[in-house]
PAKOL-605080 format. One record per atom (N, C-alpha, C): residue in one letter; x, y, z. Coordinates in steps of 0.05 Angstrom, whole numbers, plus 5000, padded with zeros to 4 digits. Each point is the difference from the previous one (the first is absolute). Layout:
<atoms>
AXYZ;...
</atoms>
This chain:
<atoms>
X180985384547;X501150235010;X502850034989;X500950215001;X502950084989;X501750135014;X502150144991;X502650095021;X501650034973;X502650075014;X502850064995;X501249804997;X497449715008;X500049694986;X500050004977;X500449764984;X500649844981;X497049984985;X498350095013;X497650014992;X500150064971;X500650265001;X500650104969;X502749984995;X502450025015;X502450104992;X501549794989;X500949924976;X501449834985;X502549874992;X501650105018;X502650104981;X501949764994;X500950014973;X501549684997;X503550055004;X500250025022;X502949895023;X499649895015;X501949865002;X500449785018;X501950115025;X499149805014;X501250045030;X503049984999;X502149814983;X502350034992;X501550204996;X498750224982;X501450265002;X499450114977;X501950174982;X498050254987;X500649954968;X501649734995;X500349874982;X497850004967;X499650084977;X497650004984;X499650204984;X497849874974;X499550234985;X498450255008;X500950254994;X498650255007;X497950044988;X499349864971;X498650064991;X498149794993;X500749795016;X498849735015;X497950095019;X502550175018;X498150075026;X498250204998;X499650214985;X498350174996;X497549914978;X501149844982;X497250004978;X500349725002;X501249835004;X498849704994;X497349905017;X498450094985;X497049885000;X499549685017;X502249804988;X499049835011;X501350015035;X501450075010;X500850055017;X497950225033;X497850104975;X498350205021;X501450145011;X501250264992;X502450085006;X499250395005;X499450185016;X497750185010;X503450254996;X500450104983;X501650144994;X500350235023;X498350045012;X499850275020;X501649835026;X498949715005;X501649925030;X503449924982;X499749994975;X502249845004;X502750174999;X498550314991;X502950274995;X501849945014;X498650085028;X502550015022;X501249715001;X499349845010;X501349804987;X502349914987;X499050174976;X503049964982;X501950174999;X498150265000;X502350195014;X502849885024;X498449905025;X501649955017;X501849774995;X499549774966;X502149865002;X501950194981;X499150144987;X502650194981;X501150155006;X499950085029;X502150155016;X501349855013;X499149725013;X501349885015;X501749794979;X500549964965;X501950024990;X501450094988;X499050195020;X502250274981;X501750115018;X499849785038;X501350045021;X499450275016;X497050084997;X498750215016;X497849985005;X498650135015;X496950055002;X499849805022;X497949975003;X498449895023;X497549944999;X498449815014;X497150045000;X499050135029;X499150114990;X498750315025;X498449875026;X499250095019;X498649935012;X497950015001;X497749865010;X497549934983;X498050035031;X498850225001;X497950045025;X497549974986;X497349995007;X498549995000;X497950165012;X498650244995;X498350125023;X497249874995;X498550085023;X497950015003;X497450205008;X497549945004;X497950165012;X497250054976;X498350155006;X499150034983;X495450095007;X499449934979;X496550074992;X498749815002;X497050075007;X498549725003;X498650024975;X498949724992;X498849914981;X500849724990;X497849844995;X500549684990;X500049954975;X500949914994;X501249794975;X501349815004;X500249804973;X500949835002;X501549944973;X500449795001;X502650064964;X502149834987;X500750034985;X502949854990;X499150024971;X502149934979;X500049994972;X498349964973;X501350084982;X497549784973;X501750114978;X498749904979;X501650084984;X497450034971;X500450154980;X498549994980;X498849784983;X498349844984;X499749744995;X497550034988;X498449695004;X497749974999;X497649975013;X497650064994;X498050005019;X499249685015;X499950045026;X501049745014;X496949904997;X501049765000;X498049724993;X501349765022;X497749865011;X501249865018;X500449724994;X501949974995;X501149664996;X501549925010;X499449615009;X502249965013;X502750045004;X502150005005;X502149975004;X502650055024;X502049915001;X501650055019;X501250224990;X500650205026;X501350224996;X500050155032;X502750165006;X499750125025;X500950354999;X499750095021;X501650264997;X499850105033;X500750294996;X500950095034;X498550305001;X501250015024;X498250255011;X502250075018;X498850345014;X501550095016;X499150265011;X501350185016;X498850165010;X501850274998;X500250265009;X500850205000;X499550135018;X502050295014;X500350155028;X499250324994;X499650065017;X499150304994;X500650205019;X499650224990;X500650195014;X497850235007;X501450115027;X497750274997;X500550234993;X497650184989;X500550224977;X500850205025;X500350254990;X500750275013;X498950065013;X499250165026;X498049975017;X498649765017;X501849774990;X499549805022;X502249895025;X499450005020;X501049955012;X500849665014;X502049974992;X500749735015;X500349935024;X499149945027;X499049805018;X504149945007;X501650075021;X503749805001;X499749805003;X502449894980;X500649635001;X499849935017;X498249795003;X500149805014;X501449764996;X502049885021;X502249864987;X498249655000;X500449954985;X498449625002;X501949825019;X499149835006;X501449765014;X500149704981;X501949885008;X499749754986;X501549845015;X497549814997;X500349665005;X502449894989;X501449965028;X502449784982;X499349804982;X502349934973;X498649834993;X500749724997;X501749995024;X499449645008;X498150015016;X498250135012;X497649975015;X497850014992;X500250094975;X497150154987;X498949754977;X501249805003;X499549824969;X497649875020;X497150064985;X497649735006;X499350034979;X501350044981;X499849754971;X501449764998;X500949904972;X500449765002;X502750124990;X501649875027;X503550144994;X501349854982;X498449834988;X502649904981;X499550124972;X497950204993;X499750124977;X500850174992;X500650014966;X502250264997;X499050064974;X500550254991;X499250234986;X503950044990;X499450054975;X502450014974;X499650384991;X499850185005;X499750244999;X497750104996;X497549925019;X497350075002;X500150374990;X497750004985;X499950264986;X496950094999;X498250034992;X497750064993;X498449865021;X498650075018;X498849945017;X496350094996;X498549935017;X497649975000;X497949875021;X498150095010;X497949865015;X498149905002;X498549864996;X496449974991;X499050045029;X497249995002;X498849985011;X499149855033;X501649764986;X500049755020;X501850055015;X502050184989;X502950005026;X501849914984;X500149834973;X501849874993;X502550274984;X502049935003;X502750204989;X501249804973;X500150184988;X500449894963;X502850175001;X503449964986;X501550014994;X500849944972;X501250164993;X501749914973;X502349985015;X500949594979;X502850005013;X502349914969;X501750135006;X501350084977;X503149964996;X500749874983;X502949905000;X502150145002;X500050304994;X501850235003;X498350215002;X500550235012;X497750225001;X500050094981;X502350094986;X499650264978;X499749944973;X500649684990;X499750004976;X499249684992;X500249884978;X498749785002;X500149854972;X500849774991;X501049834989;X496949964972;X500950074975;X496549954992;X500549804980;X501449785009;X499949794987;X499149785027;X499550155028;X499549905021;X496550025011;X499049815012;X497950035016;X501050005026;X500450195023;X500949975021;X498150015027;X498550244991;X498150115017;X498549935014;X499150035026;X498249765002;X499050175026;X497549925007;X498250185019;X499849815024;X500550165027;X499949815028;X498450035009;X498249925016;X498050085013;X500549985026;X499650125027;X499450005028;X498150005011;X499149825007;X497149905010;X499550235026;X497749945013;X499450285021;X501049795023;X500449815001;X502149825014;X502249955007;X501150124983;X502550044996;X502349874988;X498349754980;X501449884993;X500650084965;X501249834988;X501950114969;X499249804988;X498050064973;X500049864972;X500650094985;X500849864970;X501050134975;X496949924983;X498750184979;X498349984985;X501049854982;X498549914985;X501249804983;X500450174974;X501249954985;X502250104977;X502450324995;X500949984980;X502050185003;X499750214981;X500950214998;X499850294983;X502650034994;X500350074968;X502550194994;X500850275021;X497550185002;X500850175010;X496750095016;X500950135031;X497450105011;X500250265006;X497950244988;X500850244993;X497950165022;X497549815006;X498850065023;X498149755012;X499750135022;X497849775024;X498750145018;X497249924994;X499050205016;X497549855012;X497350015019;X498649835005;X497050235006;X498549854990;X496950115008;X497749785008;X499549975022;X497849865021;X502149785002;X500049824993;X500849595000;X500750014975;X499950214979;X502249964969;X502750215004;X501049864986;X503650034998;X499950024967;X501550224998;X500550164977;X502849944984;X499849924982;X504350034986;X499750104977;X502250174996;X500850074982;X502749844989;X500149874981;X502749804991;X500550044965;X502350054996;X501349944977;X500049774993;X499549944971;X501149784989;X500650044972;X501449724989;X501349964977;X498550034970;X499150144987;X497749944971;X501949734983;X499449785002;X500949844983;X497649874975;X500550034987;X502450154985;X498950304992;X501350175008;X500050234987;X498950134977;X497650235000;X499249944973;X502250164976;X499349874970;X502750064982;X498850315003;X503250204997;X500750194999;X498750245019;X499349875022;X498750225019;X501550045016;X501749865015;X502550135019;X498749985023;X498049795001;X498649965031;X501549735008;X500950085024;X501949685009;X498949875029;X498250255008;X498849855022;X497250205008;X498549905019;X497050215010;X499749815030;X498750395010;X499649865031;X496449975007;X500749795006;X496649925008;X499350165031;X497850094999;X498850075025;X497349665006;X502649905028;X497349755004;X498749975019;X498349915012;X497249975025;X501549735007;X499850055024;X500649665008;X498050015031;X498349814995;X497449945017;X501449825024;X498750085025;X500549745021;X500349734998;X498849914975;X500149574997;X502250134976;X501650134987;X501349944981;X499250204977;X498850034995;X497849984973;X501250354992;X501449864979;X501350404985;X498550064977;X500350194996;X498350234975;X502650194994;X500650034967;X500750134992;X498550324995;X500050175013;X498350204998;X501150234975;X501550054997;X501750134976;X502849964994;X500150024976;X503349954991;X501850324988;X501450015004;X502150294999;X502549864979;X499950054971;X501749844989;X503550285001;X501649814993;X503050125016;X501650084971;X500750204993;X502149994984;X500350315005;X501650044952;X501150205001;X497850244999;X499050185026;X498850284996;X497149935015;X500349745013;X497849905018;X500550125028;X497450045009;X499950085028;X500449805024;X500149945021;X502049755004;X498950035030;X498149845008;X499350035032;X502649975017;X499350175022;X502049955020;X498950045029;X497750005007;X497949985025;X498349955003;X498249735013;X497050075002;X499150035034;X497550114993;X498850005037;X497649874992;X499150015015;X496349945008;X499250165021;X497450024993;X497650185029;X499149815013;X498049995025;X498749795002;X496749964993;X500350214981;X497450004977;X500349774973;X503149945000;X499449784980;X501550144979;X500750314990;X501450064981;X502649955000;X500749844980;X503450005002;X501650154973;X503050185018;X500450244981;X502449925001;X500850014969;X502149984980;X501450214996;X502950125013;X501950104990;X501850054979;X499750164968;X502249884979;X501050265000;X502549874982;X501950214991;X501650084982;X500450144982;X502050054989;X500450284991;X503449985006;X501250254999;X498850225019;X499649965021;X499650175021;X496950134998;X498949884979;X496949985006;X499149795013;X497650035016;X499449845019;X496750004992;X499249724994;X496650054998;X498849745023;X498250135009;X498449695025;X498049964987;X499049764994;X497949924995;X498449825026;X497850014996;X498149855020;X498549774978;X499849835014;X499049774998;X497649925021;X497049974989;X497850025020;X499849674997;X498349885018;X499649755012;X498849874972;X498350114986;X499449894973;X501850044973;X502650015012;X501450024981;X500750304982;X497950195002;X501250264982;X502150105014;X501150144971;X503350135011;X499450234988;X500450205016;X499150284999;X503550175010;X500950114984;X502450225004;X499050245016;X500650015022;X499450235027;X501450234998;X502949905001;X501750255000;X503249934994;X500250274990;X503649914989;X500750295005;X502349985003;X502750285000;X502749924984;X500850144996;X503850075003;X500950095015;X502649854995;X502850255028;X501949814993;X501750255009;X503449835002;X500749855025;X498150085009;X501149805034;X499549794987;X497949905014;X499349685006;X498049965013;X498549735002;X497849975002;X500549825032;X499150065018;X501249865030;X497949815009;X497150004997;X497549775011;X497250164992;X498749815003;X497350075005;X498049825013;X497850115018;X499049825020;X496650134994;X498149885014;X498350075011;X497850055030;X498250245005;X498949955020;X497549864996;X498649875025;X498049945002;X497350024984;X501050324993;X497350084982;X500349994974;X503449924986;X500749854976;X501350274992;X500150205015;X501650214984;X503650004994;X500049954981;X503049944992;X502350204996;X502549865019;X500650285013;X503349914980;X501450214992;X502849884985;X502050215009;X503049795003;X501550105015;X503050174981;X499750194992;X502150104976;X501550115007;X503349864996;X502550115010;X501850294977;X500050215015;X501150204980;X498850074974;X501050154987;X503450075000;X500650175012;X502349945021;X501550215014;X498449985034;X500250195009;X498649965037;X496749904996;X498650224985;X497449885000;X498849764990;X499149845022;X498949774990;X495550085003;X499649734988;X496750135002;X499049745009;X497250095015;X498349804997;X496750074987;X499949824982;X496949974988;X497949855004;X498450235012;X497049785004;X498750024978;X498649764992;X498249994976;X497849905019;X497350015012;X497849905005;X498749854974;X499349835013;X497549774985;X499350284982;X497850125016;X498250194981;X500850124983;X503350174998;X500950114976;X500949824978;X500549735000;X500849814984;X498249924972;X500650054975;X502050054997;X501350325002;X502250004990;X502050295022;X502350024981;X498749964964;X501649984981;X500850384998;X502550044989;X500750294991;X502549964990;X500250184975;X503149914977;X501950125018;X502149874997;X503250135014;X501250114975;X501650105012;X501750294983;X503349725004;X501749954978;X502049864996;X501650285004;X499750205005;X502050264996;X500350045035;X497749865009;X500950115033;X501549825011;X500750145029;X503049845015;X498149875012;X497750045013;X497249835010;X498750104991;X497349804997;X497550124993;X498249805008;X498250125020;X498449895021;X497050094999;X498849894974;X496950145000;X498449985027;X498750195004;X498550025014;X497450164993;X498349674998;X497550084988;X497349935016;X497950184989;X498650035030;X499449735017;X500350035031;X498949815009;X503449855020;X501750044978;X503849985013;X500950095008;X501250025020;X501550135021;X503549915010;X501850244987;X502849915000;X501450195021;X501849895018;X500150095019;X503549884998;X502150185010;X502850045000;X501049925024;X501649775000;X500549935021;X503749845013;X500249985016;X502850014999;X501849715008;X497949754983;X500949855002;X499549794971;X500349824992;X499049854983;X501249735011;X498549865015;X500449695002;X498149844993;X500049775022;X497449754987;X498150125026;X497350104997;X498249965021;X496949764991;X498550115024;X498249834999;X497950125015;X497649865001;X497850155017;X498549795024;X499850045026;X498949865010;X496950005004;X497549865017;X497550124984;X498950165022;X501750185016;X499850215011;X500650224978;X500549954977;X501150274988;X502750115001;X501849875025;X502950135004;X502149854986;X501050194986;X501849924973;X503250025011;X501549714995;X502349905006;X501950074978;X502650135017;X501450024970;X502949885020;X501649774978;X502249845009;X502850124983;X501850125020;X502750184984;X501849795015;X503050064986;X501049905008;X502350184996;X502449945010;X502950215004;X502549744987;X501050114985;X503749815008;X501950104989;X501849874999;X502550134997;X502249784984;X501950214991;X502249834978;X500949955027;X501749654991;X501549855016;X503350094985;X499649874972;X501749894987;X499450094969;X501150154985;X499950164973;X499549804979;X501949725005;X500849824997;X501750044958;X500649904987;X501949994977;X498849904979;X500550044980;X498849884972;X499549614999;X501049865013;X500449805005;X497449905028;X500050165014;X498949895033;X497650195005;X497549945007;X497850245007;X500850175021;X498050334995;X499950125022;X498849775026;X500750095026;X499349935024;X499150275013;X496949955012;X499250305006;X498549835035;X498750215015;X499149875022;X497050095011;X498349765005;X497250165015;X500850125022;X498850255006;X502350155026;X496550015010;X497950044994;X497550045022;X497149924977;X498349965015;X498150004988;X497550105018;X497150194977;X498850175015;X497749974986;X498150015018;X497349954991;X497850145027;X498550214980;X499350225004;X497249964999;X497850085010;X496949944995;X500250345003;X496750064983;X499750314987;X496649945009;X499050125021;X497050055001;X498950094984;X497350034997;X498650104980;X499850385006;X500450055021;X500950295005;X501550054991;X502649894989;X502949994992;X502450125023;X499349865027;X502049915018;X501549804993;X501950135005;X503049654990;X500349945027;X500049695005;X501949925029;X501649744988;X501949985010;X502449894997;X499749675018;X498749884980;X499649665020;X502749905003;X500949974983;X503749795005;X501750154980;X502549975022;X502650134984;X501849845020;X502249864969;X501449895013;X501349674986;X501749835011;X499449834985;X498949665020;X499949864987;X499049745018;X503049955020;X500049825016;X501149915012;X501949744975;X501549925007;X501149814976;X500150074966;X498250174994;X499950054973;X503250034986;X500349974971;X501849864989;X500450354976;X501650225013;X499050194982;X502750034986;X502249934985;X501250094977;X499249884984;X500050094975;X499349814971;X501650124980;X499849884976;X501250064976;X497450324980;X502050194997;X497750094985;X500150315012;X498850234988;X499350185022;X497250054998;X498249804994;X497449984993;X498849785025;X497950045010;X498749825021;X497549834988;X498349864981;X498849955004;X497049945024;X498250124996;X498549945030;X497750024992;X497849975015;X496850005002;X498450045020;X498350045003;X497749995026;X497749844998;X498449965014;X496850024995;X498350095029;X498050085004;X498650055021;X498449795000;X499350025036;X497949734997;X497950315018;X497349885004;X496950195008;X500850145018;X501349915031;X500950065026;X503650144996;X501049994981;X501950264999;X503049795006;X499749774998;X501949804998;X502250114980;X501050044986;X502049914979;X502349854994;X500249954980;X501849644991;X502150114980;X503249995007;X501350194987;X501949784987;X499950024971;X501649724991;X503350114992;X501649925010;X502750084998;X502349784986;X499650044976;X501549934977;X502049885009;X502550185002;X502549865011;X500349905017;X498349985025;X500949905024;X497549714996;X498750034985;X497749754990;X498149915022;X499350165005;X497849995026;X497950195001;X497550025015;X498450144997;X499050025037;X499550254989;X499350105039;X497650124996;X499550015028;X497150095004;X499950235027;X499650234991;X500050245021;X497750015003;X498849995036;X497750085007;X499950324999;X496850115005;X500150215016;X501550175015;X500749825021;X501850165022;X502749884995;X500849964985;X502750094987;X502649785013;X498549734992;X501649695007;X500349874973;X502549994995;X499749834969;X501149715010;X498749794984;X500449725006;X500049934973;X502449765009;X500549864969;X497749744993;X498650124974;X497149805003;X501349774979;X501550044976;X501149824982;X502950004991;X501349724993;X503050114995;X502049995028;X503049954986;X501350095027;X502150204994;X501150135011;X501050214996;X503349894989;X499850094972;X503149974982;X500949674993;X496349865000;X500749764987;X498750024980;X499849874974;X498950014973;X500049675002;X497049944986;X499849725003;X496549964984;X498449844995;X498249944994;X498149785013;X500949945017;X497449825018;X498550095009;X497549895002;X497750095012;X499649995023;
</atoms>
């Protein structure tokens, strides 16, 4: 599942401050560096040394349409063949909104469990900026846990995937990833999408690394299912999902084209659907019936959401590079305008979760020292299949740890069958769990410690 997370979004700055090459941060390749998140960005350090500007305030809306999917990244490559190897990636989810003529259901405000009261996990475990989140079947909660949120060392293996037992207790999977771009789970398999290093490089191709899409089975046992090789004019996953039919779908990108590929249980990789736009690409999820629903932010107020059903797949049609979007719709797809773009999800009632968030500049902060910005609320919205919105929780935890460096939040979701959701919160390094009736409890992590024990 994906978000306004790290899922896809890349950007190589550091938490230190706005220090670096410009032309580091926009095209250096090895860096995975998503030119569209990183504008503002740099914008906001070149006014702020130039002793002006600001970073804006950063709301989030919500609401939205019914329909399931499921989703996250891929990138262009080769036709997947399954061989052993280690390799991981992430997943995430996206929020929605409702179209014109629908009417939204008034907020309902959530409650939350304090959270020195709420720990029946194992309190001495800690999460280092949990990002990409995920569920299987069993109950178990899969995390990407990650050494910095926004960017990432590629002479480093840092990455490394936690698991939360339906117990409540904390393991680390065994080995580490350069980078996890998605995580996603279908029945008792766990899905990754991970970067790594091509050593050595082949002569004069300009490929310096490829991300594996891998299977990782209940006793261990991984499958490389396809490889997405990385360079100059390569398409470059940045999402995957799964159904719980078994298809797992690959998000790639470049230059503001977006193509998904699906991946079926025997291995074929079949291209479904792609667009352009100047926005941005926000999640993609699925429902029950495998119809894959994608969450597209802008440009400008309108955002969309796209159902692709199983049946119209594939849901191939050329984009126009001349349009400001271009959103085929070919028979069988259904695109629908909507006034939010976050991470949602689907529960297997069909009612689709979308997770926004609000904050605000603290601190502008100087060429030398980062912005300081603040989580001021967080909201998570369920959308019937009528397309009634009601408002489960708004608000923040009790104890939660909300200024950070940045005016960017990292975050994620996942749904569990019964309408649970598990909200992984980057900076504060913890992960919550909002029921139904609108109680969030801290299930992993403690609020504004960073640490790695299990």
């Amino acid at each position: 599942m994906l978000t306004d997370n790290d899922k896809s979004y890349r950007l190589a700055v550091t938490s230190q401050g706005h220090s670096g090459s410009l032309i580091s941060l926009l095209y250096g390749k090895p860096m995975l560096v998503r030119p569209r998140k990183t504008i503002p960005v740099l914008l906001s350090s070149l006014l702020v040394a130039c002793g002006g500007g600001g970073a804006p305030t950063v709301s989030s809306s919500q609401p939205t349409t019914p329909t399931s999917s499921i989703a996250d990244s891929g990138s262009t490559g080769t036709t997947p063949t399954a061989t052993t190897q280690n390799s991981t990636s992430d997943g995430s989810t996206n929020p929605n909104t409702s179209d014109s003529g629908t009417t939204a259901t008034p907020p309902s405000t959530g409650t939350s469990t304090p959270t020195s009261n709420s720990w029946s996990h194992d309190q001495s475990a800690r999460f280092t900026y949990p990002m990409q989140i995920t569920r299987d079947s069993a109950g178990n909660i899969y995390v990407r846990d990650a050494p910095a949120p926004l960017f990432y060392d590629p002479a480093t293996e840092s990455d490394r995937i936690r698991k939360v037992l339906a117990n409540g207790d904390m393991t680390t999977l065994p080995g580490t990833y350069l980078k996890i771009v998605g995580l996603t789970a279908s029945g008792t398999n766990l899905y990754v999408a991970a970067v790594r290093k091509i050593t050595p490089p082949p002569t004069n191709s300009g490929l310096t690394s490829a991300t594996d899409i891998i299977r990782i089975e209940p006793d261990g046992t991984r499958a490389t299912l396809a490889m997405y090789k990385m360079g100059p004019g390569t398409s470059d996953p940045i999402a995957l999902s799964a159904d719980a039919l078994g298809h797992v779908y690959v998000t790639h990108e470049y230059r503001q084209f977006f193509t998904i590929d699906r991946i079926d249980p025997d291995g074929t990789k079949t291209e479904v659907y792609k667009f352009s736009t100047f926005g941005d690409f926000a999640d993609i999820t699925s429902d029950a019936q495998g119809t894959l629903t994608i969450s597209i932010k802008g440009p400008g107020p309108a955002n969309h959401l796209v159902y692709v059903p199983l049946s119209a797949q594939p849901a191939v049609q050329s984009t126009s590079p001349n349009d400001a979007t271009s959103i085929p719709k070919p028979p069988g797809v259904t695109v629908r305008d909507v006034g939010f773009a976050d991470p949602i999800g689907y529960d297997a009632a069909g009612n689709l979760y979308i997770f926004s968030i609000s904050t605000s500049l603290v601190d502008q902060g100087t060429p030398s020292t980062p912005v300081t910005s603040r989580l001021d609320s967080i909201t998570l919205q369920r959308m019937a299949s009528d397309g009634a919105v009601t408002t489960v929780y708004q608000g923040l935890p009790e104890g939660i740890s909300s200024q950070f460096s940045g005016g960017y939040y990292p975050r994620d979701m996942t749904v569990a069958p019964n309408g649970d959701v598990y909200l992984s919160l980057s900076y504060d390094h913890t992960v919550y769990k909002i029921t139904s009736d609108g109680k969030a409890t801290l299930t992993a992590g403690k609020s504004g410690e960073a640490g790695s024990s299990d």
